[in-house]
N, CA, C and O atoms as a DFTB+ gen file, in Angstrom:
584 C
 N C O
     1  1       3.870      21.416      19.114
     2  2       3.983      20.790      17.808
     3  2       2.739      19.937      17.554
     4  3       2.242      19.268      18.459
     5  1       2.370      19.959      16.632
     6  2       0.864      19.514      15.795
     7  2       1.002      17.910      15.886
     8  3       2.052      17.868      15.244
     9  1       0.813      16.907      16.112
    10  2       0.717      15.553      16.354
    11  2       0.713      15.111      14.238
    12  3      -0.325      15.359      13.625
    13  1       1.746      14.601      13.586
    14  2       1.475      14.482      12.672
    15  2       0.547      12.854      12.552
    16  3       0.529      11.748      13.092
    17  1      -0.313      13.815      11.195
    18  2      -1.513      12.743      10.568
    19  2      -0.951      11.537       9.695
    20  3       0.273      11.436       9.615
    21  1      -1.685      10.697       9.093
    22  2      -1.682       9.990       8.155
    23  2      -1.910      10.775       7.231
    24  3      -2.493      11.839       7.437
    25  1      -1.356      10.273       5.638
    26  2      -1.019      11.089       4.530
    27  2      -2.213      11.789       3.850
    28  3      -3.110      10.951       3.937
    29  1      -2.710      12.871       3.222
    30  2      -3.540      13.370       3.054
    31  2      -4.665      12.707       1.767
    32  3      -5.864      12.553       1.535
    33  1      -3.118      12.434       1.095
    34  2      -3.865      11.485      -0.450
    35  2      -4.387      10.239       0.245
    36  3      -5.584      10.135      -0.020
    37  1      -3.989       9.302       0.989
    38  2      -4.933       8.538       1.623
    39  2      -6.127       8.576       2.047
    40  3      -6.975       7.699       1.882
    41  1      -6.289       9.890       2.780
    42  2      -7.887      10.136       3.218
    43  2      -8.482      10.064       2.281
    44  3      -9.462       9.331       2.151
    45  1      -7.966      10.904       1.310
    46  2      -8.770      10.917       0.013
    47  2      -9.226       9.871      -0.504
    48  3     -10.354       9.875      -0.998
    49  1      -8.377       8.671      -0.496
    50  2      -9.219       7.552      -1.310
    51  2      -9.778       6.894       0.197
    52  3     -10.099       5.742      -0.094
    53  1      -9.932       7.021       1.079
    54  2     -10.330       6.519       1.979
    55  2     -11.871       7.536       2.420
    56  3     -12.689       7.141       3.250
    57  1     -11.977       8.681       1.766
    58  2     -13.201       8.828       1.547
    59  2     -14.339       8.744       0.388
    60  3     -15.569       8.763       0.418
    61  1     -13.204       8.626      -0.825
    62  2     -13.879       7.862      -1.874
    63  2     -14.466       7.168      -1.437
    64  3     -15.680       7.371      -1.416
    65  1     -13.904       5.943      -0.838
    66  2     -14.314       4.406      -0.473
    67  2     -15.695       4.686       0.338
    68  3     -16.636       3.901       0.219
    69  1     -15.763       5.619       1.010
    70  2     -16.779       5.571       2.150
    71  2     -17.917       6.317       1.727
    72  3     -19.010       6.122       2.258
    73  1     -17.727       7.318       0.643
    74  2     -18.953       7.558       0.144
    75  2     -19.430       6.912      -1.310
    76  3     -20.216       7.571      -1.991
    77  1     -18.973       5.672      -1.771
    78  2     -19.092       4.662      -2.532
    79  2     -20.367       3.741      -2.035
    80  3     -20.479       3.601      -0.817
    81  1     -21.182       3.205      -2.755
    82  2     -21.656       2.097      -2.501
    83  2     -21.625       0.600      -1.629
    84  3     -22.485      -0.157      -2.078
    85  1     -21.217       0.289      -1.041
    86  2     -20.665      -0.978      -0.784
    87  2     -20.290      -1.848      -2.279
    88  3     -19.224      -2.363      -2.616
    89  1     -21.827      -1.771      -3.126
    90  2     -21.272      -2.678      -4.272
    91  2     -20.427      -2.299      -5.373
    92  3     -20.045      -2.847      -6.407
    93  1     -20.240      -1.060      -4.757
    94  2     -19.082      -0.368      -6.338
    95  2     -17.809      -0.392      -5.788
    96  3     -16.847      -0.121      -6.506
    97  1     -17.618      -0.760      -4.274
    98  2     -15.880      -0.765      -3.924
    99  2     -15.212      -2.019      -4.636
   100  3     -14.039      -1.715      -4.850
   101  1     -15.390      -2.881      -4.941
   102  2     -14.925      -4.078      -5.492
   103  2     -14.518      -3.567      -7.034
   104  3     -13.446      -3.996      -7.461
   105  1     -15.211      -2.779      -7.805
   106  2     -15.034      -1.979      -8.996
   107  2     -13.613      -0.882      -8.512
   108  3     -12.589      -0.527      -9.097
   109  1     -13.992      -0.704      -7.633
   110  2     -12.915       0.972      -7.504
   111  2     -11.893       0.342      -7.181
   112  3     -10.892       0.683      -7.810
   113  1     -11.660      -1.011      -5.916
   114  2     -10.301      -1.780      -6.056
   115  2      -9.814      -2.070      -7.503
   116  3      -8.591      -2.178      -7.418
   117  1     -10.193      -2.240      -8.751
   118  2     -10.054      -3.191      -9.620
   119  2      -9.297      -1.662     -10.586
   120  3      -8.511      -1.712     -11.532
   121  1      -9.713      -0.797     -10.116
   122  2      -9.479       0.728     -10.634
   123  2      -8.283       0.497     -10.318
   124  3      -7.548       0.033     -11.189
   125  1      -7.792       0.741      -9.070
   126  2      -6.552       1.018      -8.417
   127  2      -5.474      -0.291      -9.192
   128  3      -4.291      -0.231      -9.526
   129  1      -6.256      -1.171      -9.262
   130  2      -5.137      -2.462      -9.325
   131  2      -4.123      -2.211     -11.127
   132  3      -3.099      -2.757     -11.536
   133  1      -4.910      -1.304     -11.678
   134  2      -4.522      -0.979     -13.177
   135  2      -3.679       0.366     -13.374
   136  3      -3.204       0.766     -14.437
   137  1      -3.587       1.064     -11.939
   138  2      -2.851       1.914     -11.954
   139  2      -1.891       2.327     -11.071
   140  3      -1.282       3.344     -10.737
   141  1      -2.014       0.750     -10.727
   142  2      -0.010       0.424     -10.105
   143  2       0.673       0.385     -11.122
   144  3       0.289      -0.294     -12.075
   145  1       1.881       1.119     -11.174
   146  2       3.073       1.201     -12.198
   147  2       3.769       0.088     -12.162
   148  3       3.959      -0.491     -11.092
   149  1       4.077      -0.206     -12.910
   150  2       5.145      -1.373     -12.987
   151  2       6.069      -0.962     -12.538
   152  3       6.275       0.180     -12.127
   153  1       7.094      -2.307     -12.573
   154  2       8.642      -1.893     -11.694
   155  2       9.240      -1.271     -12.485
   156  3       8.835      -1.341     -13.645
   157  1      10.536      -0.344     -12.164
   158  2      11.342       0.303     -13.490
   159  2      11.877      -0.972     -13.999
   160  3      11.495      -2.021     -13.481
   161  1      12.796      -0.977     -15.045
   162  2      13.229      -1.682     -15.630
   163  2      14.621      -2.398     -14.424
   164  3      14.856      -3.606     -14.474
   165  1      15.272      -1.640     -13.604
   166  2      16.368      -1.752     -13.255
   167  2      16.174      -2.815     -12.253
   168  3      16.804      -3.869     -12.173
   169  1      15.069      -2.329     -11.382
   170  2      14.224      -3.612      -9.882
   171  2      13.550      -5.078     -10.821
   172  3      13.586      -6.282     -10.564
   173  1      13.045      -4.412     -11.809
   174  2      12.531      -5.918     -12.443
   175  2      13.837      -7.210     -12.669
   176  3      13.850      -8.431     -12.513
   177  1      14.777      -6.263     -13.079
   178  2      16.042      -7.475     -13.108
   179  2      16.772      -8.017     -11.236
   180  3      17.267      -9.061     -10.811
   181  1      16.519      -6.884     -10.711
   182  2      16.753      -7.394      -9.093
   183  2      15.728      -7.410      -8.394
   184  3      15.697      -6.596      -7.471
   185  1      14.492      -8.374      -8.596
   186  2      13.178      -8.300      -7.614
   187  2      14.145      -8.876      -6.667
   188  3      14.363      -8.052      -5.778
   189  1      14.914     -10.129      -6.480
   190  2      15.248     -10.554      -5.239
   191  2      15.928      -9.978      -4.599
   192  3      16.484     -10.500      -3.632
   193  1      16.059      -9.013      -4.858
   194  2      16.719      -7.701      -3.727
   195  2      15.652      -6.919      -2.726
   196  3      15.798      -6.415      -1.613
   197  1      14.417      -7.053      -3.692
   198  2      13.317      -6.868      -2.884
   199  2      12.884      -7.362      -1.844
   200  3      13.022      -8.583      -1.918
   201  1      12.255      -6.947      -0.548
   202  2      11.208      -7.826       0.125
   203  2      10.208      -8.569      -0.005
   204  3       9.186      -7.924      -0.239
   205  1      10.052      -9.790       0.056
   206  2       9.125     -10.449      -0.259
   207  2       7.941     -10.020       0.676
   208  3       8.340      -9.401       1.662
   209  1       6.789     -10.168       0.620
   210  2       5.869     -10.458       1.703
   211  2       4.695     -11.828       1.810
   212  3       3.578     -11.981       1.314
   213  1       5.428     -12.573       2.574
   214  2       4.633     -13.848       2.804
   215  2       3.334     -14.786       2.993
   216  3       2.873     -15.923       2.896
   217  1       3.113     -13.542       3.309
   218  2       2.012     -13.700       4.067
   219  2       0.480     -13.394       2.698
   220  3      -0.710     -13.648       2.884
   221  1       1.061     -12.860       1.565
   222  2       0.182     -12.701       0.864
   223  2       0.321     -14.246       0.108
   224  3       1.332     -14.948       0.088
   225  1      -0.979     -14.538      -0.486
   226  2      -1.158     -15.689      -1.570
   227  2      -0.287     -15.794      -2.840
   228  3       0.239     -16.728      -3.445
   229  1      -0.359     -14.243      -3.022
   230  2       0.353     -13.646      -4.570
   231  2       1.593     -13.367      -3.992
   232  3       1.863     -12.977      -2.856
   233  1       2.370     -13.651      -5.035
   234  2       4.153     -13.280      -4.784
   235  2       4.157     -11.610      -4.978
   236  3       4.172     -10.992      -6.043
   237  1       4.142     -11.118      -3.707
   238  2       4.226      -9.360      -3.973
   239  2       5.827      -9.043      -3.075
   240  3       6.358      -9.536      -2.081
   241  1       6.149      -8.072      -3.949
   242  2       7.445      -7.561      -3.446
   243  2       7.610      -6.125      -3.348
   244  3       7.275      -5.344      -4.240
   245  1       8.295      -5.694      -1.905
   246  2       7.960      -4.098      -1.744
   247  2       9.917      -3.406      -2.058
   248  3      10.942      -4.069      -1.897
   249  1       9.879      -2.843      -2.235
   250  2      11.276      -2.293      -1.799
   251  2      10.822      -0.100      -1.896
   252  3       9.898       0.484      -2.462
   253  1      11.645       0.276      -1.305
   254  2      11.488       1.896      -0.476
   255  2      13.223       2.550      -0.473
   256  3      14.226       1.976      -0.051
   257  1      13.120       3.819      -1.050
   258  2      14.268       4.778      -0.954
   259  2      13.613       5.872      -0.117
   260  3      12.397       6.056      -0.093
   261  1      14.452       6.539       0.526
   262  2      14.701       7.909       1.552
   263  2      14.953       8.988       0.391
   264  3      16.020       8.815      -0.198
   265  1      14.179      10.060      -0.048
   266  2      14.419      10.904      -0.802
   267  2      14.007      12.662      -0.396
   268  3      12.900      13.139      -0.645
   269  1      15.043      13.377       0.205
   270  2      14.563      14.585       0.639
   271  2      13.737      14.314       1.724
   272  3      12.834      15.143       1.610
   273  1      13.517      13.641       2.707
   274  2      12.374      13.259       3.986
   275  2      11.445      12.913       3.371
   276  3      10.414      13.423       3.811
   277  1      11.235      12.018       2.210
   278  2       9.662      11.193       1.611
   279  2      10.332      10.042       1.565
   280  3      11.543       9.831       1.520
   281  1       9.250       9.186       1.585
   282  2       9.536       7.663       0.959
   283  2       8.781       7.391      -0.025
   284  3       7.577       7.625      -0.126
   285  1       9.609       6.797      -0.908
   286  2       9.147       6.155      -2.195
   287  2       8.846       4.606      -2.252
   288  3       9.618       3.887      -1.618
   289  1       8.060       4.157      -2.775
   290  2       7.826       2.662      -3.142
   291  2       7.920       2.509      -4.089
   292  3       7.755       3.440      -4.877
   293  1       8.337       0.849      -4.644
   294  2       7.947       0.032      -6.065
   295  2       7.013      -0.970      -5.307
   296  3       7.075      -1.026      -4.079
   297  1       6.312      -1.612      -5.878
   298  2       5.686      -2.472      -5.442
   299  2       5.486      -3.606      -6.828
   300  3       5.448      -3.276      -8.013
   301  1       5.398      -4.722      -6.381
   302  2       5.313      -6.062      -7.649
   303  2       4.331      -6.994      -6.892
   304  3       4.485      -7.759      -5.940
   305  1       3.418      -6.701      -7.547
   306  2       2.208      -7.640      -7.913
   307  2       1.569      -7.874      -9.132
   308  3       1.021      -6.969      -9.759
   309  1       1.621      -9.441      -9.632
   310  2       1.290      -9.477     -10.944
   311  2      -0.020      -9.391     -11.164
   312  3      -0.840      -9.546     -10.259
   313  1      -0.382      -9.101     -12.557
   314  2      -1.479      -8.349     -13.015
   315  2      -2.902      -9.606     -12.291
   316  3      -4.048      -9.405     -11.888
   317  1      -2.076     -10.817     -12.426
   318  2      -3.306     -12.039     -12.270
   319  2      -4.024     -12.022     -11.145
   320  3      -4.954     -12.768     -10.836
   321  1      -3.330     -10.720     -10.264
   322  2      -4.031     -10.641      -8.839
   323  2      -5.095      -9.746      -8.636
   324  3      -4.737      -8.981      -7.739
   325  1      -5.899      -9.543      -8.911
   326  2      -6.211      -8.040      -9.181
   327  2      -7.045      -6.896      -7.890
   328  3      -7.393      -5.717      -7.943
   329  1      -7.118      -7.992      -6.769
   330  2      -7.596      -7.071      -5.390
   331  2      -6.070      -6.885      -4.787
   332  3      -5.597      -5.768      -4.579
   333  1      -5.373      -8.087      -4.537
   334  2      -3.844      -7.650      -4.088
   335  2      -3.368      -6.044      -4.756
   336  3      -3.159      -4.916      -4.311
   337  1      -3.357      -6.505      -5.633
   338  2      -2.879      -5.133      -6.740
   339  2      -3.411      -4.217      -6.306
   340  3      -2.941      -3.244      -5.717
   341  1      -4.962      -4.599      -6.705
   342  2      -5.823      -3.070      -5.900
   343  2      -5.062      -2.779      -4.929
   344  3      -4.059      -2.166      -5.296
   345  1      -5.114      -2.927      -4.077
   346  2      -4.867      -2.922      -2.173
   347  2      -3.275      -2.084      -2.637
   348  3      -3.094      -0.871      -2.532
   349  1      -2.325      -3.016      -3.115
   350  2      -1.149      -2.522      -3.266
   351  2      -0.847      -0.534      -4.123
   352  3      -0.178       0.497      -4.048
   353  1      -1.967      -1.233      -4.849
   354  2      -2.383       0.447      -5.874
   355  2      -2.744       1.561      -4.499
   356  3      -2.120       2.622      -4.498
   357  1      -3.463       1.371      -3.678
   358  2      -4.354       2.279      -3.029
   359  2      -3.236       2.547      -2.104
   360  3      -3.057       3.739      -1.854
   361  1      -2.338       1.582      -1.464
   362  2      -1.055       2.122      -0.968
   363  2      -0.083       2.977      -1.335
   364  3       0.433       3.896      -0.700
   365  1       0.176       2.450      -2.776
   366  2       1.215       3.501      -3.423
   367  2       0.676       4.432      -4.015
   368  3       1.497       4.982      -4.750
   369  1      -0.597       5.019      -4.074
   370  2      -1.050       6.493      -4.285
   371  2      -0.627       7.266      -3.254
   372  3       0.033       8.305      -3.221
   373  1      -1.329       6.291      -2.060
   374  2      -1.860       7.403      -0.485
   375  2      -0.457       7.604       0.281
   376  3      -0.376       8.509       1.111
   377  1       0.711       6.728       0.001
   378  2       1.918       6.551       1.265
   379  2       2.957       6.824      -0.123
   380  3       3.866       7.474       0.393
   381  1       3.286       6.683      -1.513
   382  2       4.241       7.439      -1.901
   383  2       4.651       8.530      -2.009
   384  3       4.049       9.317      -2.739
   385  1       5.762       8.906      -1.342
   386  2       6.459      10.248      -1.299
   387  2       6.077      11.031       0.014
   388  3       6.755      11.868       0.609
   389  1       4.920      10.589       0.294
   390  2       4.878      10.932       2.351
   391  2       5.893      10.954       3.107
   392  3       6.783      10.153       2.824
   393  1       6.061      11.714       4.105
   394  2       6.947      11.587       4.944
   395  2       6.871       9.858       5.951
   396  3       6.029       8.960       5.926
   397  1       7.683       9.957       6.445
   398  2       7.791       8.967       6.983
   399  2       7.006       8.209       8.732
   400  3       6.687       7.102       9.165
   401  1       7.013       9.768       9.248
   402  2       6.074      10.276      10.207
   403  2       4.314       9.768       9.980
   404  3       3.640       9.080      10.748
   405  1       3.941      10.332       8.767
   406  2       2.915       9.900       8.378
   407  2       2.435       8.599       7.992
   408  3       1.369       7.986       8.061
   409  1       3.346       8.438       7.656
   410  2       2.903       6.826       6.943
   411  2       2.690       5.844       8.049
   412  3       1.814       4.979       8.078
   413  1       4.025       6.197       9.377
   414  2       3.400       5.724      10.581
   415  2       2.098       5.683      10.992
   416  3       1.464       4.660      11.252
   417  1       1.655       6.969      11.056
   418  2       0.352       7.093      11.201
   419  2      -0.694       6.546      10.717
   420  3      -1.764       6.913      11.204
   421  1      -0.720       5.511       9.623
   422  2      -1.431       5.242       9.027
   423  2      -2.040       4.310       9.967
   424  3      -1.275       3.730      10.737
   425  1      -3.422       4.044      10.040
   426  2      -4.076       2.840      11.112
   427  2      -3.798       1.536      10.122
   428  3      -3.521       1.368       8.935
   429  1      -4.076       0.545      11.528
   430  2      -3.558      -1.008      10.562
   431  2      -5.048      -1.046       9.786
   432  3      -5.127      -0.896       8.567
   433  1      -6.055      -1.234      10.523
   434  2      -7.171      -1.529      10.032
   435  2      -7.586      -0.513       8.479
   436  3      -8.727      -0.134       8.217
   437  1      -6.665      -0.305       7.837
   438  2      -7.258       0.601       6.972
   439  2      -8.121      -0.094       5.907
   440  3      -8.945       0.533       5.242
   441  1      -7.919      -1.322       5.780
   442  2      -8.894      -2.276       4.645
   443  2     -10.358      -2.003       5.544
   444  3     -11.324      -1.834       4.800
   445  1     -10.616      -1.945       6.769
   446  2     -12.287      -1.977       7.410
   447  2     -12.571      -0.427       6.963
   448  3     -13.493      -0.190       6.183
   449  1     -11.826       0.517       7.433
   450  2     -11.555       2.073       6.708
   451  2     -12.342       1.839       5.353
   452  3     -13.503       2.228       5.227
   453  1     -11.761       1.285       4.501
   454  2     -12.008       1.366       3.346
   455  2     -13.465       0.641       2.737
   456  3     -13.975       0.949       1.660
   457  1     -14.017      -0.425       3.721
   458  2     -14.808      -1.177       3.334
   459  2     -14.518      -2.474       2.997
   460  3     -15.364      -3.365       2.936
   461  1     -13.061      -2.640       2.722
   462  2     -12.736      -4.365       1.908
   463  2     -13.176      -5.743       3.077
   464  3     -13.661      -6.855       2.868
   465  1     -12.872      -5.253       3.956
   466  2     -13.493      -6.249       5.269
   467  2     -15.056      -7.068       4.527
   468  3     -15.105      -8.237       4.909
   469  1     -15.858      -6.816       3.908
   470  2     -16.781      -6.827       3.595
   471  2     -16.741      -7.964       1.848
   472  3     -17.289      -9.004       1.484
   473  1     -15.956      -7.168       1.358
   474  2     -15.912      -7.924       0.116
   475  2     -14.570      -8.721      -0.214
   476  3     -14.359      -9.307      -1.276
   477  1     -13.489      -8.628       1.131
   478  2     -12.609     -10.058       0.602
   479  2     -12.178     -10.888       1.625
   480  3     -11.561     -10.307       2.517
   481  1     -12.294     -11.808       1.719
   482  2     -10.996     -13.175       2.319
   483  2     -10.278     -12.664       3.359
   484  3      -9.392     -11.813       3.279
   485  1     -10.659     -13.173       4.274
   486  2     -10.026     -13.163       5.909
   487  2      -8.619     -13.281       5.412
   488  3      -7.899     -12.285       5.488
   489  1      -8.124     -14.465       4.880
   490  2      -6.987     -14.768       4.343
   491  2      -6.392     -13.428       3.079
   492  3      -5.322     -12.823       3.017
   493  1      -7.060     -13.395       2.612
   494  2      -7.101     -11.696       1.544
   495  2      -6.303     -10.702       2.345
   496  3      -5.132     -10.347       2.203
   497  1      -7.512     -10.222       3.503
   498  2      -7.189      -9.180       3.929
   499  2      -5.459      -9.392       5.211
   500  3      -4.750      -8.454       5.578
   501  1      -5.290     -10.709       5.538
   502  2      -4.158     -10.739       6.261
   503  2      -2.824     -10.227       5.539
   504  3      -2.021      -9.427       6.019
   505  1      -2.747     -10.880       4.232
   506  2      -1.622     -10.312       3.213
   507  2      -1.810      -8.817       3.212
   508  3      -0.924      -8.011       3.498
   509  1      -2.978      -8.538       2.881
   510  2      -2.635      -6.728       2.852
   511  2      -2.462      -6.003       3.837
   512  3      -2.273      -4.788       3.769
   513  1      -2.514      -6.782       5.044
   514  2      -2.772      -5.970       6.336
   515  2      -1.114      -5.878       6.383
   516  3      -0.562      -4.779       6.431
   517  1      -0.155      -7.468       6.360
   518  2       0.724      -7.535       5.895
   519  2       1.720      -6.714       5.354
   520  3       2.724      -6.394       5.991
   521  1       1.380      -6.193       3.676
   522  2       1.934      -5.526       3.217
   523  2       1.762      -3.916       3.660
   524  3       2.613      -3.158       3.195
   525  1       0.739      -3.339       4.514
   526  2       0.827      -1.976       5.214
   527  2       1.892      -2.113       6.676
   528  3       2.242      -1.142       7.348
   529  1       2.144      -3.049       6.852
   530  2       3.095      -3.714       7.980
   531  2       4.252      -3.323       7.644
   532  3       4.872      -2.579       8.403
   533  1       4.865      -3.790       6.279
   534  2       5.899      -3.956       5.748
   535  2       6.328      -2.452       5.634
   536  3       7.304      -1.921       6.165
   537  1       5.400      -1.897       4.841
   538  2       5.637      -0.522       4.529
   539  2       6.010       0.578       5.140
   540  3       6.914       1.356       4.834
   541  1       4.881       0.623       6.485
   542  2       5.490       1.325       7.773
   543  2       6.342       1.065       8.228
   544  3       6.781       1.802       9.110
   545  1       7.162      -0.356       7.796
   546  2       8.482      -0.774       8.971
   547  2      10.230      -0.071       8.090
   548  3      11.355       0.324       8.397
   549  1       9.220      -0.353       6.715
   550  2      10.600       0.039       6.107
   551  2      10.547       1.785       6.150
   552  3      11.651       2.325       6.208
   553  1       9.631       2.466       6.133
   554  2       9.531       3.536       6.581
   555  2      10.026       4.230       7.751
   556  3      10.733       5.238       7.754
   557  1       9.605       3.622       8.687
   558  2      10.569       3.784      10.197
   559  2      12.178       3.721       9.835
   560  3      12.926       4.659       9.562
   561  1      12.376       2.754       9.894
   562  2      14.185       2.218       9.763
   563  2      14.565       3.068       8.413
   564  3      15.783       3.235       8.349
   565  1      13.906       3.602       7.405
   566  2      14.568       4.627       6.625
   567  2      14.965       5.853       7.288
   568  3      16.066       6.393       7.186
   569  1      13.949       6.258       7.995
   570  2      14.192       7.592       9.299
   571  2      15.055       7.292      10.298
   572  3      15.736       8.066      10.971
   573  1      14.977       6.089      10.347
   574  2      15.982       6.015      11.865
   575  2      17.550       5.795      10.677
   576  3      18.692       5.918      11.120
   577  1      17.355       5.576       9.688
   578  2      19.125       5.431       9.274
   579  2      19.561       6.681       8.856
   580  3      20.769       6.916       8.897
   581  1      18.520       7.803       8.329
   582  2      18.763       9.165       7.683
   583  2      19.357       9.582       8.693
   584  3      19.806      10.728       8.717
């Protein structure tokens, strides 16, 4: 059996990032941060059902369903954040609807992957390292309850 990878749409923006400029990744985060979806209407009335994650500056909240062997995300970060967001955007492209296997796979360090090591906040990058924490965990324990 084939050792499963990290998700494929991830590489993808994870080679965007790497054949980018250094000074245009701060632009391409700011991309991503505008094309996180908002919450549906139904989670916006129960964010506190959501997970918080603490560790970020910005109040971001993750919550994840088991659908056919993928996982889905919402993610809530307000617009005023706009690298959080990024970061959160570049997650829910590359890890929504992935299997769960994969998303494991994902390395922690994926912000140095990407280049952000470079253009944000020690403190920055702990929240997002954070919220890829979160994601893989609720990912796991969705597989282990299926």
């Amino acid at each position: 059996m084939a050792e499963q990878t990290w998700p494929e749409a991830l590489q993808d923006i994870v080679d965007l990032f790497a054949e980018s400029p250094p000074q245009d990744r701060l632009e391409l985060l700011l991309e991503y941060a505008m094309s996180l979806p908002d919450l549906p209407e139904e989670l916006q009335a129960a964010r506190d059902q959501m997970e918080p994650v603490p560790e970020c500056q910005t109040p971001v909240f993750l919550a994840s369903t088991l659908r056919t062997g993928r996982v889905y995300y919402h993610i809530d970060v307000p617009r005023e954040s706009p690298t959080v967001r990024g970061f959160a955007g570049i997650l829910y492209e590359g890890l929504n609807g992935a299997p769960p296997e994969a998303i494991q796979a994902t390395p922690g360090d994926l912000y140095e992957r990407l280049g952000l090591n470079a253009v944000l906040s020690p403190q920055r990058v702990r929240g997002l390292t954070a919220l890829l924490a979160r994601m893989k965990r609720q990912a796991r324990d969705l597989a282990r309850a299926a």
